[in-house]
N, C-alpha and C positions, 0 to 999 in steps of 0.2 A: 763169608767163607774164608776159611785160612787155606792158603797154596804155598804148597812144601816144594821146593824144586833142588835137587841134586844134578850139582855142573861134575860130567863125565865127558874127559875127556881120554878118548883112545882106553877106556877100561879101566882109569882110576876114578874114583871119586876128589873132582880137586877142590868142592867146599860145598856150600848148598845158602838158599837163601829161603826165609818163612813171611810169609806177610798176611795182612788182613789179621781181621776177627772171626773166629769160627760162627758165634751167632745163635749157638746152641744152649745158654741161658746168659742170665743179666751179669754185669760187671763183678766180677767177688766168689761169682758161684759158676762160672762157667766151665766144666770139669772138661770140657776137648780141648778150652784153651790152655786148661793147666797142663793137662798132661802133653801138650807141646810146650810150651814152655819150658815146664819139667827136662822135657828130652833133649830141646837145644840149651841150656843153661849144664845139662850132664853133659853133651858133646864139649861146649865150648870149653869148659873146666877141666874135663880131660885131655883134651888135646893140649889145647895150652897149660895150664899148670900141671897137669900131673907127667905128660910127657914132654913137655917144654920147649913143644912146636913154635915158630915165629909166626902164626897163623896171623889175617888179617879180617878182627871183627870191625864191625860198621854197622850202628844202631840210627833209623830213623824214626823218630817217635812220629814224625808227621806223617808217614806212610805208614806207620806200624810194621815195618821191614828190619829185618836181623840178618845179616848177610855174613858167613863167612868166606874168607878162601887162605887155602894153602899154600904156601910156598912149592915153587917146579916142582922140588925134591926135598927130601926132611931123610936123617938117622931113621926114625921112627915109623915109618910110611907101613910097613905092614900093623901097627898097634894101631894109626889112624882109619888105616881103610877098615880094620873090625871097627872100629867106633863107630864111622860115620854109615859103615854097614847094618850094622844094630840099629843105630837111630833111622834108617830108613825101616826096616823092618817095624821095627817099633811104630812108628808112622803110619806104616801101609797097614798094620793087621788096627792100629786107631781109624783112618780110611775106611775099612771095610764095614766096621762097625758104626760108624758114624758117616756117610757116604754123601751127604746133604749138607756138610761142614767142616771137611777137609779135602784137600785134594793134594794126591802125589804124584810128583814124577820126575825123571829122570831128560835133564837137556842135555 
């Protein structure tokens, strides 16, 4: 199972971490892993390159964990929170649909 967690603090979102393997078919074909993947690869390219946040990603292939977090504060902070808003959305209505192979929430 993949578990999606968004770190809230005090009512921002200040980054989120994805780990695991959904489980939902074989390596190459597993369509709940891409479409996370998908999501966090749009999160991270938006934030950092297109609004050119100093975000801080941290990939462990050993856990299969993608971690980011934000800086206290960023110019940018209402473009980020709709991002990281969307990709929770995005996430949760994948969750809903797939309930056996993702799990979200919010620490």
């Amino acid at each position: 199972m993949t578990r999606v967690e968004f770190f809230n603090q005090n009512g921002r979102i200040s980054g989120f971490s994805v780990s695991g393997h959904s489980g939902y078919g074989a390596e190459g074909t597993d369509i709940v892993c891409a479409a996370v993947s998908t999501a966090v690869t749009f999160a991270d390219a938006t934030i950092r390159d297109v609004l050119g946040v100093q975000a801080k990603t941290k990939v462990n292939d050993e856990q299969a964990r993608i971690t980011l977090t934000l800086p206290a504060s960023c110019e940018e902070e209402d473009a980020v929170q709709a991002v990281l808003t969307g990709m929770m959305l995005t996430l949760s209505a994948l969750r809903d649909d797939y309930p056996d192979y993702i799990e979200v929430m919010e620490v």
